[in-house]
Structures are given as structure tokens and as C-alpha cells.
VMD Tcl script that builds the backbone (N, CA, C; Angstrom):
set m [mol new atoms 270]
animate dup $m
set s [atomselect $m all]
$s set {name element resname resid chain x y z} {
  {N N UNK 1 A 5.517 -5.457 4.251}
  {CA C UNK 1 A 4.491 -5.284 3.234}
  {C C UNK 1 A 4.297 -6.605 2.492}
  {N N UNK 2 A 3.379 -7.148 2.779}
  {CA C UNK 2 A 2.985 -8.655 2.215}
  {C C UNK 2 A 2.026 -8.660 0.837}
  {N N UNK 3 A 1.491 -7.394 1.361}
  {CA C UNK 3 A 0.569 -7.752 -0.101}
  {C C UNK 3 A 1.217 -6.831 -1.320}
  {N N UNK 4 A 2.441 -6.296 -1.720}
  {CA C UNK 4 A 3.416 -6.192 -2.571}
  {C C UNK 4 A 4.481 -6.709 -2.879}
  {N N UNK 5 A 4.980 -7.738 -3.737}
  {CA C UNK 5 A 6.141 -8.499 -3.739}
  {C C UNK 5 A 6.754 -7.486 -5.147}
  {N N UNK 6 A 7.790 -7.816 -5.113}
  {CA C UNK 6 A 8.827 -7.261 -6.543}
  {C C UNK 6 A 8.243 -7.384 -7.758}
  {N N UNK 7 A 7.571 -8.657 -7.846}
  {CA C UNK 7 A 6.868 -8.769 -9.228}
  {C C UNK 7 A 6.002 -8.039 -9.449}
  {N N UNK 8 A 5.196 -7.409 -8.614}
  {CA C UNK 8 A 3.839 -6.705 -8.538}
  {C C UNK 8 A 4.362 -5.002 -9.080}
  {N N UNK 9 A 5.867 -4.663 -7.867}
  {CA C UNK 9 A 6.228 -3.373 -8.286}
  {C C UNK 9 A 6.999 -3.225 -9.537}
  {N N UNK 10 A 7.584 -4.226 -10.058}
  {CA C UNK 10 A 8.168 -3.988 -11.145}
  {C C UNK 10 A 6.765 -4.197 -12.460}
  {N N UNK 11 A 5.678 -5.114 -12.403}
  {CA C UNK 11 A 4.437 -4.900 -13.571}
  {C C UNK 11 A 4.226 -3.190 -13.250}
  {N N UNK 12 A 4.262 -2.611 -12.061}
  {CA C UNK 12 A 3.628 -0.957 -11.944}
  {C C UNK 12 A 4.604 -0.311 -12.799}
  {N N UNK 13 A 5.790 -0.888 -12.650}
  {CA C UNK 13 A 6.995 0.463 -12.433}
  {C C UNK 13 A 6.743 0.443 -14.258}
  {N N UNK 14 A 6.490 -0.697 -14.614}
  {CA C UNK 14 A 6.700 -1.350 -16.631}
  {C C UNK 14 A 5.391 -0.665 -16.963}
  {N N UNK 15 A 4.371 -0.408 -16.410}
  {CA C UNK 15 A 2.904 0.039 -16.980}
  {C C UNK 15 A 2.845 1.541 -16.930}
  {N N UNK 16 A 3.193 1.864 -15.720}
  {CA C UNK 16 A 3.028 3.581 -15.555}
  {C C UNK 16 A 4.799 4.405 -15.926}
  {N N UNK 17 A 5.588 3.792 -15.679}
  {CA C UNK 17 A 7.160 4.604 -15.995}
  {C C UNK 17 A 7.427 4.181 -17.092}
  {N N UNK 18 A 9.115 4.495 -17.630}
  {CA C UNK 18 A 9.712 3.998 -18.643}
  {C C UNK 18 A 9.797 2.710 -18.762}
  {N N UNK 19 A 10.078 1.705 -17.957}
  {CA C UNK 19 A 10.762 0.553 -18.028}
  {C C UNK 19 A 10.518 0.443 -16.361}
  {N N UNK 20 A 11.063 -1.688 -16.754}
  {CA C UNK 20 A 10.361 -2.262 -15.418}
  {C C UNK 20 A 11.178 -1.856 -14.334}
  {N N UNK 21 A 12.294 -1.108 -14.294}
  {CA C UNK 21 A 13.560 -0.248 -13.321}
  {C C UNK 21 A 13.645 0.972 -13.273}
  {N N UNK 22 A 12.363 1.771 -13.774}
  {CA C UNK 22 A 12.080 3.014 -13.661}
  {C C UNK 22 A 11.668 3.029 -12.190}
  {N N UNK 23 A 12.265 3.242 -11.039}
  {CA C UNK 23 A 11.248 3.627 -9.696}
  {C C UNK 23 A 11.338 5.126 -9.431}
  {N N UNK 24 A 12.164 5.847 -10.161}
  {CA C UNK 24 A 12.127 6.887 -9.337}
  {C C UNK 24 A 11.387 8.227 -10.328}
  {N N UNK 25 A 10.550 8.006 -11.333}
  {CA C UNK 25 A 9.768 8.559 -12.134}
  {C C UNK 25 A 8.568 9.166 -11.186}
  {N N UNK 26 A 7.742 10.101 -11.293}
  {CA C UNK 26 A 6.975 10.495 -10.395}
  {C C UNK 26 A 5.854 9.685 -10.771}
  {N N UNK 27 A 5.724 9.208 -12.123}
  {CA C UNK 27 A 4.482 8.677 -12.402}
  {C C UNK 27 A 4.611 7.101 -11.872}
  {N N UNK 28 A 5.613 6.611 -11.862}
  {CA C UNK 28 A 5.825 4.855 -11.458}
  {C C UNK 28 A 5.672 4.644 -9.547}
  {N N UNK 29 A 6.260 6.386 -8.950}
  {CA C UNK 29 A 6.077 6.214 -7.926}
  {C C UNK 29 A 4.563 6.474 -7.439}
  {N N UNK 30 A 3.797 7.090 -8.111}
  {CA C UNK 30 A 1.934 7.923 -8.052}
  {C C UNK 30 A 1.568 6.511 -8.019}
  {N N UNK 31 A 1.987 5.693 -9.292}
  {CA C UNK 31 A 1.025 4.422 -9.362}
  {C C UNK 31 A 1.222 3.496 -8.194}
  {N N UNK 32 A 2.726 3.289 -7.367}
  {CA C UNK 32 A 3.365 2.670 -6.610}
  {C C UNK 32 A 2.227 2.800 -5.231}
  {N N UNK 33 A 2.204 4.418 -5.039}
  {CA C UNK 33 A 1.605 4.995 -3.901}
  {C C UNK 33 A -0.294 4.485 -4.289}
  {N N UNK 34 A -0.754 5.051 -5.355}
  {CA C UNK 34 A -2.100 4.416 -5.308}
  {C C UNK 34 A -2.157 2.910 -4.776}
  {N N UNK 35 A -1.683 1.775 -5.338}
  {CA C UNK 35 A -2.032 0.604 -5.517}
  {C C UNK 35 A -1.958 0.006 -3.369}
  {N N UNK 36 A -0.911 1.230 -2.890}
  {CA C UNK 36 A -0.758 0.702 -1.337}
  {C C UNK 36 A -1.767 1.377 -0.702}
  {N N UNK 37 A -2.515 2.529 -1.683}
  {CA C UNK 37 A -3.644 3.097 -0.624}
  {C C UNK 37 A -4.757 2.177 -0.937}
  {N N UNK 38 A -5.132 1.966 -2.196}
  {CA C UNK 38 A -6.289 0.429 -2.351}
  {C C UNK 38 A -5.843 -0.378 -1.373}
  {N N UNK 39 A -4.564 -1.191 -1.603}
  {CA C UNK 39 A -4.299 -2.254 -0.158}
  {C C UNK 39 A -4.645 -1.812 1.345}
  {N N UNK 40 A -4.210 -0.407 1.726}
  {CA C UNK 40 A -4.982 -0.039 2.850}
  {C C UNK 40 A -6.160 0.484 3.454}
  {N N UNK 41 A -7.113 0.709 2.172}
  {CA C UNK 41 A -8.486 0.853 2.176}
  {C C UNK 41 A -8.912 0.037 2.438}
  {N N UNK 42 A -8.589 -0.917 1.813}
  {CA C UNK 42 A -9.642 -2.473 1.716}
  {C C UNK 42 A -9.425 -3.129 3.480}
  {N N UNK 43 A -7.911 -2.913 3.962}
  {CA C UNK 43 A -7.592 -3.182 5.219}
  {C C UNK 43 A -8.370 -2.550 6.228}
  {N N UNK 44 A -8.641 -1.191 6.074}
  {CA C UNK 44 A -8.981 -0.608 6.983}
  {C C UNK 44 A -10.408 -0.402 7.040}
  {N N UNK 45 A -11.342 -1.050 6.022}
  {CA C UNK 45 A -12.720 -1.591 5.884}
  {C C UNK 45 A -13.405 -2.756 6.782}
  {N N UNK 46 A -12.178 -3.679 6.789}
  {CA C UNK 46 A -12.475 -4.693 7.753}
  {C C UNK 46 A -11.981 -4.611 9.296}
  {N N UNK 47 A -10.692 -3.672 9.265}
  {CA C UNK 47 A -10.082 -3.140 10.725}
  {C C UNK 47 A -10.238 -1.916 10.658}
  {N N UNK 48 A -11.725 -1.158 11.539}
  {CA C UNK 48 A -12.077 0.104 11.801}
  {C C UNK 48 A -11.470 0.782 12.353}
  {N N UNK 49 A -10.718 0.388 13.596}
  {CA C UNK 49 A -9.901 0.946 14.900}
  {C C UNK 49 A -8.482 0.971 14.792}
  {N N UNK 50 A -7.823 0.167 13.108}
  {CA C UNK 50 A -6.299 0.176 13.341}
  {C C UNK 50 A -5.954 1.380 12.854}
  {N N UNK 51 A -5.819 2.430 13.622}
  {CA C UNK 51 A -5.373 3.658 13.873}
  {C C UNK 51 A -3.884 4.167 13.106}
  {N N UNK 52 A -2.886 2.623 13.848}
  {CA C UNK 52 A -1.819 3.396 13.272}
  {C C UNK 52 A -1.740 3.266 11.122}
  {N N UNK 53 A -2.431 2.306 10.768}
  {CA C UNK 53 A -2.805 2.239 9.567}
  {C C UNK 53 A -3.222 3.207 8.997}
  {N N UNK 54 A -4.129 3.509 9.476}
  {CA C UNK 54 A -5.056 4.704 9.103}
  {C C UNK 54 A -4.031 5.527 9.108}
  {N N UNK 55 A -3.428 6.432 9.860}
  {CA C UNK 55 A -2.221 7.144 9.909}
  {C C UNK 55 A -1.430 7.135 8.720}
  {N N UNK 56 A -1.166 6.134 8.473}
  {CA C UNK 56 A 0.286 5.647 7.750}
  {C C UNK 56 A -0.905 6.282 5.872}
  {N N UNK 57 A -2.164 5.550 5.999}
  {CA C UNK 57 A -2.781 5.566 4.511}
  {C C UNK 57 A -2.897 7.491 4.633}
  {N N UNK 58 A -2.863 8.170 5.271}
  {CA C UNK 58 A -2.769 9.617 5.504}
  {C C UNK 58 A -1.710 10.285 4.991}
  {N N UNK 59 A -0.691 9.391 5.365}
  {CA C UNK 59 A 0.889 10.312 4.784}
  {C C UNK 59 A 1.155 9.925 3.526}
  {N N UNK 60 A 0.480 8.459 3.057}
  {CA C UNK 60 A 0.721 8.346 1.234}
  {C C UNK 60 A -0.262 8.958 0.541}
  {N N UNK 61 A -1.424 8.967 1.310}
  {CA C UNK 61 A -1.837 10.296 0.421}
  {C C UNK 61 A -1.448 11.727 0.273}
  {N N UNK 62 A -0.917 11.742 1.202}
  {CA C UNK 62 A -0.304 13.415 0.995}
  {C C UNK 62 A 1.053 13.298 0.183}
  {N N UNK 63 A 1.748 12.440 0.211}
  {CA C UNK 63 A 2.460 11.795 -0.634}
  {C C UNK 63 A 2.296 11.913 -1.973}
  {N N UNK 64 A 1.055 11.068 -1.670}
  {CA C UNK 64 A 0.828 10.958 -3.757}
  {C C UNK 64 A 0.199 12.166 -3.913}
  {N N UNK 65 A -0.315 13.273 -3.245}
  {CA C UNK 65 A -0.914 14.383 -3.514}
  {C C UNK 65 A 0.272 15.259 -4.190}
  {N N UNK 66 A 1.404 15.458 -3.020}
  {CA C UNK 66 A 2.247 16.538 -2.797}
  {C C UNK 66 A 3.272 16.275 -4.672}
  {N N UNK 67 A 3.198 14.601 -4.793}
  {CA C UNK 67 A 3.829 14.149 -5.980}
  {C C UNK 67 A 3.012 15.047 -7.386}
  {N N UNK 68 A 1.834 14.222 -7.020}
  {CA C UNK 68 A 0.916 15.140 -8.140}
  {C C UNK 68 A 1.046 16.576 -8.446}
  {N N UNK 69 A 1.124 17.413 -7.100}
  {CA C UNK 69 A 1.280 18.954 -7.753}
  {C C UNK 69 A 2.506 19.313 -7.945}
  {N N UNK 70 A 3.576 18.688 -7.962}
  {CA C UNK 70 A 4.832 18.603 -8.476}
  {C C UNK 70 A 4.670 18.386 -10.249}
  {N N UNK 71 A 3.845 17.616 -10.659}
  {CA C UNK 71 A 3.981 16.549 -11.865}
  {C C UNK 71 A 2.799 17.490 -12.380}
  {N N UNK 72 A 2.134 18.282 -12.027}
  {CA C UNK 72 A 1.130 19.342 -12.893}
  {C C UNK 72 A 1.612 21.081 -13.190}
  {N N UNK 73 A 2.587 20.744 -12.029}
  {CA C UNK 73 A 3.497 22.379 -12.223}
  {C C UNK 73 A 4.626 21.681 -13.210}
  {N N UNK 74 A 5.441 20.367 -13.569}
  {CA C UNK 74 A 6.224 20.291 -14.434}
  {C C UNK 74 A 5.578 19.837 -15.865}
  {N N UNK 75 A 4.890 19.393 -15.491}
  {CA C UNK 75 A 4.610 18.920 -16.874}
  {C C UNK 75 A 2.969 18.557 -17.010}
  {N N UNK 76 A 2.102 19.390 -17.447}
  {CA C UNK 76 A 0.553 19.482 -17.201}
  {C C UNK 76 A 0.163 17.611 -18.145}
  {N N UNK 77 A 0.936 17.529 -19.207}
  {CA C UNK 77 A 0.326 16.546 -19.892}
  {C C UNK 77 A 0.284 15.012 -19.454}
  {N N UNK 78 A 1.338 14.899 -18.746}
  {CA C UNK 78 A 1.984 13.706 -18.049}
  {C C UNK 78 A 0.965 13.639 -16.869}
  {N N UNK 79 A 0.978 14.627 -16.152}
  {CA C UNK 79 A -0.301 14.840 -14.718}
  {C C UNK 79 A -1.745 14.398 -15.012}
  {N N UNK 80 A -1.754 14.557 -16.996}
  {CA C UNK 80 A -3.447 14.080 -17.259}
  {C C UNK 80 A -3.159 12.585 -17.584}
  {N N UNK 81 A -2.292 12.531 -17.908}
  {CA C UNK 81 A -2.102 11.144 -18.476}
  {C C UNK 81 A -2.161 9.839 -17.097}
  {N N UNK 82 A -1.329 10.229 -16.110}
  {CA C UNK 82 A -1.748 9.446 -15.315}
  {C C UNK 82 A -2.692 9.712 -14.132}
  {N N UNK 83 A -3.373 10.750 -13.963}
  {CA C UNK 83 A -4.372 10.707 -13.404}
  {C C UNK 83 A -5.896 9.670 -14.610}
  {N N UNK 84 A -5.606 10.088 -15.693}
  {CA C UNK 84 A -6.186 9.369 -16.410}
  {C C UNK 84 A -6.038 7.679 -16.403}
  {N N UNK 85 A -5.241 7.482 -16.250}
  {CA C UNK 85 A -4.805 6.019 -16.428}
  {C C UNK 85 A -5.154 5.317 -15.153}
  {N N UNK 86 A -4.445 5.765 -13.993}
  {CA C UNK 86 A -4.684 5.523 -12.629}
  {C C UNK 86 A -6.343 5.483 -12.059}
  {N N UNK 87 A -6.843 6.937 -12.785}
  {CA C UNK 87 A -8.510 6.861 -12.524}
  {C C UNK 87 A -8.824 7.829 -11.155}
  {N N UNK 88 A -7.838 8.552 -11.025}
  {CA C UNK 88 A -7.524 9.684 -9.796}
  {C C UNK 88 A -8.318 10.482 -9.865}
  {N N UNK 89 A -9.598 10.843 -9.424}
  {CA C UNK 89 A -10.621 11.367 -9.718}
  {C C UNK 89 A -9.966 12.991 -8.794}
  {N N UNK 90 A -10.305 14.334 -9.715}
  {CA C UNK 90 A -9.584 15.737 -9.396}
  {C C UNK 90 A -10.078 16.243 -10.011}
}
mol reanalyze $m
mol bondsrecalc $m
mol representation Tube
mol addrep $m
């Protein structure tokens, strides 16, 4: 993964979680998972046919989906907050 270095996941993990060593928060991981489906949108705009990509941007969305209805059955306010923030249109 080239177009995420440490610095990039630790500004996510400091903006959307507790702190810049929060990774395992559902909301630091939602933002984690959005920012690699933008990186593989934009990829897969210019490479129509890379299949196994496409694939792969399939399972983080179900990913960040399956996260989300986890994070709206525990806690409804937190689920608006970062769908709000993120811009997760639902």
C-alpha cells in the first residue's frame, strides 16, 4: 500500500478516534477503510479492467458497511457523528 504511509494513518486514527494510537476504535477504523476506498476509486477510474482491485474495493466496503451497523446498533450517536464527519451519504 503506497499511497498510505504511517503518517497519513496515524493524522486519521488523531481526527476520527481517541488519540493518534487509537486503531482499533470502529470509528478510526470506518475512517481508515473510507480514505482506501477513495484511493481505490480514483485507481480504478483510470484502470477499468483491474478486476482483482475492484474485488478487494468490494470487501472494504462491506467492511466499512458491516463496521457501520455494528456502530448504529451500539451506539446511534457516534454512527451520526462519523457518518457526518466522513460525509457517508445513508
Amino acid at each position: 500500500m503506497s499511497y498510505i504511509n504511517s503518517e497519513k494513518k496515524q493524522e486519521l486514527f488523531q481526527t476520527y478516534g481517541q488519540s493518534a494510537v487509537d486503531t482499533g476504535s470502529a470509528e478510526s477504523q470506518i475512517a481508515l477503510f473510507s480514505f482506501r476506498i477513495s484511493s481505490l476509486t480514483e485507481h480504478l477510474k483510470k484502470n477499468k479492467h483491474d478486476y482483482n482491485t475492484q474485488r478487494a474495493l468490494l470487501k472494504l466496503v462491506g467492511k466499512r458497511r458491516s463496521l457501520l451497523d455494528y456502530l448504529k446498533e451500539k451506539d446511534i450517536e457516534r454512527y451520526r457523528s462519523i457518518i457526518k464527519k466522513l460525509g457517508i451519504r445513508k
